[in-house]
N, C-alpha and C positions, 0 to 999 in steps of 0.2 A: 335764499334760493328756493324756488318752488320747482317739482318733479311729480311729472305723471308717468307711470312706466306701462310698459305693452309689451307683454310677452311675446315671440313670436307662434306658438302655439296658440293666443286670442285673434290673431287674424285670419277674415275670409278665408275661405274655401273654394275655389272653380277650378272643376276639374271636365273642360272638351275633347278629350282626347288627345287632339293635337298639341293643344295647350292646356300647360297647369298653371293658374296663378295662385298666389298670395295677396289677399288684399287687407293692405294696414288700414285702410280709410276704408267708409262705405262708396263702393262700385257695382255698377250692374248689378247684378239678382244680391246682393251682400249689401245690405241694409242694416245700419246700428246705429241710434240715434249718436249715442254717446262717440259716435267714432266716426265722424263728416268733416273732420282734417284737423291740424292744428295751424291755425292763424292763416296765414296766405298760402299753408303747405296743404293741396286737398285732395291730392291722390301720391299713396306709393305701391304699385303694383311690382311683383316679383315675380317675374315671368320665367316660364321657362315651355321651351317651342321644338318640335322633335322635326325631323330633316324633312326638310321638301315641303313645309307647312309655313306660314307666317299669316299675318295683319295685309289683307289685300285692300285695297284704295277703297280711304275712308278721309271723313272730314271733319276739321276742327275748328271752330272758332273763338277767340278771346278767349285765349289759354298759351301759358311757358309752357311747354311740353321737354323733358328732358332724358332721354335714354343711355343710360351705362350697360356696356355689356361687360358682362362677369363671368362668360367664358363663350366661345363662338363667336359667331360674325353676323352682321345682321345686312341685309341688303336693303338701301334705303331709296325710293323714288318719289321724287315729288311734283307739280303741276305745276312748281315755278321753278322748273329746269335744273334740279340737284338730281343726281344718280350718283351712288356710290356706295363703296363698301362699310360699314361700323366695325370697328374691329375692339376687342378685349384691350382693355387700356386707354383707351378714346373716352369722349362723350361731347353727345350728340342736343341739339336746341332748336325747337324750332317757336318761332313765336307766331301762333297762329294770324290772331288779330283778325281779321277782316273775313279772313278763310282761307284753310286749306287743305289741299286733298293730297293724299301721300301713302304711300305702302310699308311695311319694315315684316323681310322675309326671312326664313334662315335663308343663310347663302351656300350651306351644305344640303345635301342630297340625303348625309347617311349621320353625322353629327348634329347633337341639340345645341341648341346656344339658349344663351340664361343672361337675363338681363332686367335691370330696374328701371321702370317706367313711372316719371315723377311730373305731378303736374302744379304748378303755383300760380295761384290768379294777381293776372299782372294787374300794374299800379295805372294801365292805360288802357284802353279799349279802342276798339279800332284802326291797331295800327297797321301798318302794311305788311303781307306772312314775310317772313324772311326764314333763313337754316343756315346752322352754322355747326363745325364740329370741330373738335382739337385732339390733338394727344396727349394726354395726362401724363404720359409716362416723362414726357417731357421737362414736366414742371417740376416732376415728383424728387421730393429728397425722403430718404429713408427717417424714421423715426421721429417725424413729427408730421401737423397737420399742414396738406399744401395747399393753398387757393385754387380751385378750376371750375366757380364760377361767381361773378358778381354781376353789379348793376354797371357797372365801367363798360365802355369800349375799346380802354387799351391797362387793362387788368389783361394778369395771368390769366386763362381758360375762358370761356367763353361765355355770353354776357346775357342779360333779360332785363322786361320792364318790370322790374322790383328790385324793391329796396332790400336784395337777398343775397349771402353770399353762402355757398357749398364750399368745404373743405374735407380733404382726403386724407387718411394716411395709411402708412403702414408698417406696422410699428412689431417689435421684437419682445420678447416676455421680459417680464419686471423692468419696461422702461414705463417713463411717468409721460407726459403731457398736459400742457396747457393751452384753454383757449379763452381770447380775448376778445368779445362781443365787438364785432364793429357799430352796431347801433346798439345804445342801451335798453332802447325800445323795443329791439326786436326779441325771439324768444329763440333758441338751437332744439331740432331733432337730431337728437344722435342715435345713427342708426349703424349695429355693430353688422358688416358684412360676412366675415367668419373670423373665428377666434374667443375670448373673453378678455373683457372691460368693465374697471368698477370706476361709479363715478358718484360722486355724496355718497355712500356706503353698502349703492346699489351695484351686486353683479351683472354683470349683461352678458349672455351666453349669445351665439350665432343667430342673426336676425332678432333678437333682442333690439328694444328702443328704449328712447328715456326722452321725454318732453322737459325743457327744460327752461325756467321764464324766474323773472324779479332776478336776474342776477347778472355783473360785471363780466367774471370768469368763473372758472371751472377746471376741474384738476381731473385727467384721466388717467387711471393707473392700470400697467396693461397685464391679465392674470395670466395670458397666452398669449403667443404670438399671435399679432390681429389686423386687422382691414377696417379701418371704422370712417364713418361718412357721415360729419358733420350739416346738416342744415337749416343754416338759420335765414329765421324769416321775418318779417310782419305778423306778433301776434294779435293785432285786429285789423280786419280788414272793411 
């Protein structure tokens, strides 16, 4: 098993006021050569957006775009007829393809909402935009990893053109965990959303990651109660 780790203290920096991100990949003005995605995974922005501000109509093409909200709600509109609320627990996909144009706002006036914005270059080009969301809370069983997104259309959580699947959990101190590569070929980011996690001998503190590739599975061992967000992908694309 091979492992590249990323601190969460090594990622971007943007700070607009109304929004403060994180960026694990280079984005916008946040440029690293060494850090332009892993494999099909090429954007993880960490958002977080203070009340009455958000992402006003912009456009995307030929790209999974995928958003978790981690506390708040997000208000979503788009050009091919989706309006609606994202709510903490959910997560959201839209597959651009061809183009599209869409909004994602806080839906509070006076509360921020915090949420991860994840982009993976699909195995297709061109295809027709579509949106889709679900509720994770649904799926979710405590103390192991739950499925809530693969390349399936009648998978748990909801689906993209790639050969990718996302997995969640959340898990209680000194429980263990294991994951089992659906494709050998592909390579897992795991990325700790709060708590700590050691995995091959590495700790993983809050927003901590760990790349991880040449391997079947993998054993997680939880050092605090934690949130952790498996995603594996395509490591070449």
């Amino acid at each position: 098993m091979q492992t590249i780790y990323h601190a969460a203290g090594s990622r971007g920096n943007a700070n607009h006021g109304w929004l403060k991100s994180k960026h694990t990949f280079s984005f916008a003005n946040y440029y690293n050569p060494e850090r332009m995605g892993f494999g099909a995974l090429r954007v993880i922005n960490d958002d977080f957006v203070i009340g009455g501000q958000g992402f006003g109509k912009h456009s995307h093409r030929d790209m999974e775009i995928i958003s978790i909200p981690l506390s708040g709600k997000l208000a979503h509109g788009d050009n091919i007829g989706n309006k609606g609320i994202i709510e903490t627990g959910e997560i959201q996909v839209m597959s651009a393809g061809t183009g599209i144009t869409h909004s994602e706002m806080n839906d509070s006036l006076d509360e921020a909402v915090q949420f991860l914005q994840i982009w993976v270059i699909p195995n297709e080009m061109g295809v027709t935009p579509r949106y889709e969301q679900v509720r994770m809370a649904d799926i979710m069983q405590p103390n192991q990893f739950n499925q809530v997104l693969s390349p399936n259309t009648d998978d748990a959580g909801v689906w993209i053109h790639q050969n990718a699947w996302f997995s969640m959990g959340d898990f209680e101190k000194d429980m263990t965990a294991s994951y089992q590569l659906k494709d050998a070929n592909n390579g897992v980011y795991l990325f700790v959303i709060s708590g700590k996690a050691t995995v091959d001998g590495k700790t993983l503190d809050t927003r901590d990651a760990l790349g991880i590739w040449d391997a079947q599975q993998f054993i997680v061992d939880i050092e605090e109660d934690a949130k952790v967000l498996i995603m594996e992908v395509p490591i070449t694309v």
